[in-house]
C-alpha positions as CSV (number, residue, x, y, z in Angstrom):
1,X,222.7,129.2,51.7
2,X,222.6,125.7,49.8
3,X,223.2,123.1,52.1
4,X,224.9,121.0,49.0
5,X,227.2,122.8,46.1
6,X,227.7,120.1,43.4
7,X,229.1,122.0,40.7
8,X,232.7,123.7,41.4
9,X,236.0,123.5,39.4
10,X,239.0,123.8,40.9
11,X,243.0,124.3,39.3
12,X,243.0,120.9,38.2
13,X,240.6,122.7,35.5
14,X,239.3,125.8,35.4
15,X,239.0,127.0,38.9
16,X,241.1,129.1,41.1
17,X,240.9,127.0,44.3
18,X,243.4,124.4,44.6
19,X,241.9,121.1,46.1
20,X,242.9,121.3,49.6
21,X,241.1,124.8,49.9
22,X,237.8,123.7,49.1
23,X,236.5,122.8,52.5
24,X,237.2,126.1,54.0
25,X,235.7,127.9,51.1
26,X,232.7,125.7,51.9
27,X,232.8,126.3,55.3
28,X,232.9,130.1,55.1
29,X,230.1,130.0,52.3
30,X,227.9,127.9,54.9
31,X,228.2,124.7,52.7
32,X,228.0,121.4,54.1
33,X,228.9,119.4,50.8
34,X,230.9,120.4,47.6
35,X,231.0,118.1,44.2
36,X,234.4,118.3,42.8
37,X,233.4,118.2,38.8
38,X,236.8,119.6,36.9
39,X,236.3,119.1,33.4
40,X,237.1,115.8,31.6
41,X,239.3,115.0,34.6
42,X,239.0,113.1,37.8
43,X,240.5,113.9,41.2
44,X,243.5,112.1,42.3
45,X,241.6,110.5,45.2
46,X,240.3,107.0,44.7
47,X,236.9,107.0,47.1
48,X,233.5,108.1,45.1
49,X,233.0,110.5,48.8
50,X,236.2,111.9,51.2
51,X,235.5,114.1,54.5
52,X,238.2,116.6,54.6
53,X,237.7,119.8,57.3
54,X,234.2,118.6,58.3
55,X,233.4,119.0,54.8
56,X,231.6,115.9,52.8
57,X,233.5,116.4,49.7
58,X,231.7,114.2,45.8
59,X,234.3,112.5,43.7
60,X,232.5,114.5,40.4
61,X,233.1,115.2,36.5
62,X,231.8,117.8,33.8
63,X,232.1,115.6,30.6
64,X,231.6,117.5,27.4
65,X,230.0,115.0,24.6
66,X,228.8,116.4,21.3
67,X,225.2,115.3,20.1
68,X,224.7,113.2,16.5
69,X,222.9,116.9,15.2
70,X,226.6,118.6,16.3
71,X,225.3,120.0,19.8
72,X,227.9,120.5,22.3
73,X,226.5,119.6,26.0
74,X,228.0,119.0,29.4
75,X,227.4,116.0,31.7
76,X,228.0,115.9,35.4
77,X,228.6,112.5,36.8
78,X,228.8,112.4,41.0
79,X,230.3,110.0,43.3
80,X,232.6,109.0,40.6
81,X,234.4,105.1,40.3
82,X,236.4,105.4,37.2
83,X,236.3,102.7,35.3
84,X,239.5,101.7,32.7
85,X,237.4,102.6,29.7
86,X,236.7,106.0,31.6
87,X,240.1,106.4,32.7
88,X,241.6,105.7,28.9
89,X,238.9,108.1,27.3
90,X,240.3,111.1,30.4
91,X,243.5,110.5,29.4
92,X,242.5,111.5,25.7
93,X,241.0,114.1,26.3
94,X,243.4,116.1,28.4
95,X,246.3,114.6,25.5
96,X,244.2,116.5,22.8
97,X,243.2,119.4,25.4
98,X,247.1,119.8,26.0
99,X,247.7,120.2,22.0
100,X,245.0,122.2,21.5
101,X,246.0,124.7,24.1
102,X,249.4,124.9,22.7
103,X,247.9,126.0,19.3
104,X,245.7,128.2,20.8
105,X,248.5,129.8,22.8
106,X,250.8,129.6,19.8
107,X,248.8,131.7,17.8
108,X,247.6,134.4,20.4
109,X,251.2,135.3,21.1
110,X,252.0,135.5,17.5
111,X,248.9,137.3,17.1
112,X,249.8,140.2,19.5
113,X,253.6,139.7,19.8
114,X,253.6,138.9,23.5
115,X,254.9,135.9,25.8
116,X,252.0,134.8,27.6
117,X,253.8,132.8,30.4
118,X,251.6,130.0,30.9
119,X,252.2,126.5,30.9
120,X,250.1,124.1,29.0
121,X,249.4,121.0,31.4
122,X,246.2,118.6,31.9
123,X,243.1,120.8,32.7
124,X,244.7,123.3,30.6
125,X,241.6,125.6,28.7
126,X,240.7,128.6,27.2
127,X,239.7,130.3,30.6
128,X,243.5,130.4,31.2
129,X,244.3,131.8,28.3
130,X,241.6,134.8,28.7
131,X,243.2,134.9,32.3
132,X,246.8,135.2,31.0
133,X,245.9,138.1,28.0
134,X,243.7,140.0,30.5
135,X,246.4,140.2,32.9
136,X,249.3,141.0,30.7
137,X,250.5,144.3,30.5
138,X,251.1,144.4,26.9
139,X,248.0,143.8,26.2
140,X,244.2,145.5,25.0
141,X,241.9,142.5,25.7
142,X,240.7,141.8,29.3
143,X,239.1,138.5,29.8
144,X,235.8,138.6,28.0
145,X,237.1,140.9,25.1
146,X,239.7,137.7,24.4
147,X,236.5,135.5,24.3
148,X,234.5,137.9,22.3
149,X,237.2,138.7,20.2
150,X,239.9,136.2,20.0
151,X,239.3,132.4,20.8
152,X,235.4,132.1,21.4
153,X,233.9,130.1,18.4
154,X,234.7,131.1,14.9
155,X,237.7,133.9,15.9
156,X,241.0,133.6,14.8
157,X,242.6,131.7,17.2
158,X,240.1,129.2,18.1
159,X,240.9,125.8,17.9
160,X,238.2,123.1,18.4
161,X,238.8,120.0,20.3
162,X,238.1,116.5,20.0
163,X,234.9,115.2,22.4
164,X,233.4,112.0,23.0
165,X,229.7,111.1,21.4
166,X,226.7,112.1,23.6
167,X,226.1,108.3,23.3
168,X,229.7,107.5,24.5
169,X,229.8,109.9,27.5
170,X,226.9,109.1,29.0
171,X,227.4,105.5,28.8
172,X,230.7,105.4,30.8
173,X,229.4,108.4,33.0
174,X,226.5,106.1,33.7
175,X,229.1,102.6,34.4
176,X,231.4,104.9,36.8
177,X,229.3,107.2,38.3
178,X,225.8,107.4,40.7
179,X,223.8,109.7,39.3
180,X,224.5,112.0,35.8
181,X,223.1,114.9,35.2
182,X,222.8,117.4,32.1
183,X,224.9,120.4,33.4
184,X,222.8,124.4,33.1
185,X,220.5,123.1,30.2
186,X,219.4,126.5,29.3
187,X,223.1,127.9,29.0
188,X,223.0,126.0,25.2
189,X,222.1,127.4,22.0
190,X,219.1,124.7,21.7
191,X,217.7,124.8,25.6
192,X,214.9,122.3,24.1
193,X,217.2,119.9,22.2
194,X,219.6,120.1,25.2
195,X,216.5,118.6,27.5
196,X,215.2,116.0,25.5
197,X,218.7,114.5,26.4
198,X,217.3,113.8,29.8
199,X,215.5,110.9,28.7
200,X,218.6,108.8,28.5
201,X,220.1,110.7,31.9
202,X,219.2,110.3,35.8
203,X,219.0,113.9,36.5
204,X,218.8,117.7,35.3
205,X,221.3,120.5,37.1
206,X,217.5,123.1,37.7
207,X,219.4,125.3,40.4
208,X,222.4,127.0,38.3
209,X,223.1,131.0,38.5
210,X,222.7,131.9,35.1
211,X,222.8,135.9,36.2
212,X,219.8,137.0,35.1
213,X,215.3,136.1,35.1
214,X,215.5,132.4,33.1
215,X,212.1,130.4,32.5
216,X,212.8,127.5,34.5
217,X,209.1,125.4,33.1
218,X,211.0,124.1,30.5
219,X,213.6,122.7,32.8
220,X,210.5,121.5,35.2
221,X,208.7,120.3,32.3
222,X,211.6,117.6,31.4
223,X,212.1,116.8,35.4
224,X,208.3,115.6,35.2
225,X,208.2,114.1,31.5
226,X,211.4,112.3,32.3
227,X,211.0,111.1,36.1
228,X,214.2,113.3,36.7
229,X,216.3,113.4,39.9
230,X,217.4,117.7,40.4
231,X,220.6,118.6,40.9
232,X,222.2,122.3,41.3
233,X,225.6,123.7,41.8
234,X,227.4,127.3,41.2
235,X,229.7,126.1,38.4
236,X,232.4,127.9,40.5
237,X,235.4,128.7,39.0
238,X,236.4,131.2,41.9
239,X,236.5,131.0,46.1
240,X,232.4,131.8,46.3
241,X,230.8,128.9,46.9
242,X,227.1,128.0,47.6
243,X,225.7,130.6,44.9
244,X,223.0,128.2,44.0
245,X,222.7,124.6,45.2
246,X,220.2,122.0,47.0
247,X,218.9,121.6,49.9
248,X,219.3,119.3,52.7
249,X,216.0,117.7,51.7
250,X,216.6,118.1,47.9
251,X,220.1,116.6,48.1
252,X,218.5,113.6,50.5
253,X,216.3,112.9,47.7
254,X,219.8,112.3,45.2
255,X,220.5,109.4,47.5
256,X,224.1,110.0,47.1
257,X,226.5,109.9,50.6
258,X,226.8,112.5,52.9
């Protein structure tokens, strides 16, 4: 098992585990440190590094910035110091997330006629919203059928939201944060494009479970052209923890706490 997990969500985004679960998720997943990196959000703790449950638990982010050619990218930003500009720019985000669910919402129960149940509050995305039609009785579409079908890119009830500039993001990541990374670089329509990002970045997430046999040289390739620290995490969004990660050596090498 990794001895460091620094990519996992939790209900102040995406993820299923509420905060104060996480270190015995860790614990029974053999993982000695966990980076907290909810998207576009920070935690409501004020340290960059907590210990909670023998657990050494990273103050992180997953920032989404669009690129000037219209590429839509994730940064992960650890041992996070907000700083105002970063707190104004969160604060946004999660305004314009909250709207965007609504529509999104809005139109899926017009759509198919049902009452969804959910409420639309920061952290709110479309994961919930697969969650909620997948689970509904009324319903056809399970989870990845109301991606595929519904809200993914270019269906009928997707609604696209506003994102700061690659430029943008990585600056105030880069003011507030240790080390930023580009999150699963070969998850992106443009792999290549998505690397040569790294120049301007500290590190690239190489350990990431994409499910099935990637090529990892490109990923390599940029860590040597670009002098790149490695970082690696499971992107949970459930309790398993510790799916990929780093070692205790590999995670040394970050320099980060812990």
């Amino acid at each position: 098992m990794p001895y460091a997990d620094l990519h996992v969500h939790t209900t102040r985004s995406d993820g299923s585990l509420e905060l104060e679960e996480v270190p015995d998720a860790a614990r029974r997943h053999g993982v000695d440190i966990v980076a907290i990196t909810d998207h576009d959000r920070r935690q409501p703790f004020e340290e960059p590094v907590i210990e909670r449950g023998g657990v050494t638990i990273l103050h992180g982010i997953e920032l989404r910035v669009e690129t000037v050619d219209g590429q839509r990218v994730d940064l992960l930003g650890y041992e996070l110091e907000p700083t105002p500009e970063l707190e104004e720019t969160l604060e946004g985000i999660q305004t314009n997330r909250r709207e965007r669910g609504q529509e999104i919402v809005d139109c899926i129960e017009d759509r198919l006629g049902v009452d969804l149940g959910v409420t639309v509050d920061d952290g709110f995305g479309r994961p919930h919203v697969a969650r909620a039609v997948g689970d509904h009785p009324d319903t056809e579409y399970d989870y990845e059928a109301t991606f595929d079908e519904l809200i993914g890119s270019g269906k009928p009830c997707f609604v696209s939201r506003e994102i700061p500039s690659f430029e943008r993001g990585q600056r105030l990541l880069s003011e507030a944060a240790a080390v930023v990374s580009l999150a699963h670089p070969l998850r992106y329509p443009e792999p290549e494009r998505a690397l040569e990002l790294t120049a301007d970045l500290d590190a690239v997430e190489l350990h990431y479970p994409y499910g099935a046999s990637v090529d990892l040289e490109p990923v390599k390739r940029a860590i040597e052209r670009n002098d790149l620290l490695v970082t690696g995490g499971t992107d949970a969004h459930g309790e398993q923890l510790g799916l990929e990660g780093l070692s205790k050596k590999a995670y040394h090498e970050l320099e980060l706490s812990g």
